[in-house]
C-alpha positions as CSV (number, residue, x, y, z in Angstrom):
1,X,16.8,12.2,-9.2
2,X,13.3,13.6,-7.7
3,X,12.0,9.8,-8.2
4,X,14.7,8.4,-6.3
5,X,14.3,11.0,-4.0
6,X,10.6,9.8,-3.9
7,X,11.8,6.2,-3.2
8,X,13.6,6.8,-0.6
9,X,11.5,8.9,1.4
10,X,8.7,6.3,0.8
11,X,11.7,3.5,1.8
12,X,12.5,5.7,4.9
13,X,8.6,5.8,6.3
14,X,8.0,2.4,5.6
15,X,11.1,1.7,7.6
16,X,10.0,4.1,10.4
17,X,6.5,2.4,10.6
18,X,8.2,-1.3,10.6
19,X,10.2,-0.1,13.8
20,X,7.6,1.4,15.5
21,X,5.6,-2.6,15.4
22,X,8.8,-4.0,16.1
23,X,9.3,-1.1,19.0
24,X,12.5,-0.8,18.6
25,X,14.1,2.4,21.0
26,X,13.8,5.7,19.3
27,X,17.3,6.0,19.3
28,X,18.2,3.1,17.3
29,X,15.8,4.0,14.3
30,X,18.1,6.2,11.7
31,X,16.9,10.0,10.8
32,X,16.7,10.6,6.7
33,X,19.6,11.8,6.6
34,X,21.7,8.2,8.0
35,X,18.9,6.3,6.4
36,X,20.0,7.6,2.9
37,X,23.4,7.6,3.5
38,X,23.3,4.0,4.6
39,X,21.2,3.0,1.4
40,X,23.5,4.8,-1.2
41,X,27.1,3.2,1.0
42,X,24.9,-0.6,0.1
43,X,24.3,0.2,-3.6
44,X,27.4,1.2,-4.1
45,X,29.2,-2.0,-2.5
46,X,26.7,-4.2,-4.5
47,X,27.4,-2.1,-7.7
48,X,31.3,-2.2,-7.1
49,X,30.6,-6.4,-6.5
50,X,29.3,-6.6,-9.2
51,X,31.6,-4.4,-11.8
52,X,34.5,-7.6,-10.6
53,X,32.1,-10.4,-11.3
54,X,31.8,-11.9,-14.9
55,X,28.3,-10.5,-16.9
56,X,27.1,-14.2,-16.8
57,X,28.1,-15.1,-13.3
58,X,26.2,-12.1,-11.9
59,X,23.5,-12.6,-14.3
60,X,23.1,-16.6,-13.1
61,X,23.7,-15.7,-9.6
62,X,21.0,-13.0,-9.2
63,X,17.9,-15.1,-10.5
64,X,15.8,-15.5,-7.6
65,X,14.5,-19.6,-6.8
66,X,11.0,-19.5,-7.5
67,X,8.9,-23.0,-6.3
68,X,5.7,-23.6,-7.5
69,X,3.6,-26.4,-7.2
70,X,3.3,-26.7,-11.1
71,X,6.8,-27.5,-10.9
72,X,7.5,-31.5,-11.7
């Protein structure tokens, strides 16, 4: 758990210094505490998703579109 922990305090200051450029109000930027709390309640819901979805539909659906110019 400690490198989770890690991730999500690095998350939470990343997040902190992205609303501080885009200045939003003090009081509309979450503590830790909500911060956490809101990222665990979106893993779960995307974890519960994906527990009714078929192995290979989730698997197809997931893939990211990549372009490249090598592409014909």
């Amino acid at each position: 758990m400690h490198f989770v922990d890690l991730a999500l305090v690095n998350s939470w200051i990343l997040y902190q210094r992205d609303a501080k450029v885009l200045k939003i109000p003090r009081k509309d930027v979450y503590q830790f505490l909500a911060f956490k709390l809101d990222v665990a309640q979106t893993y779960l819901a995307a974890a519960d998703e994906a527990v009714h979805k078929p192995s290979h539909v989730a698997a197809v659906a997931e893939l990211p579109v990549v372009e490249s110019e090598y592409m014909a």
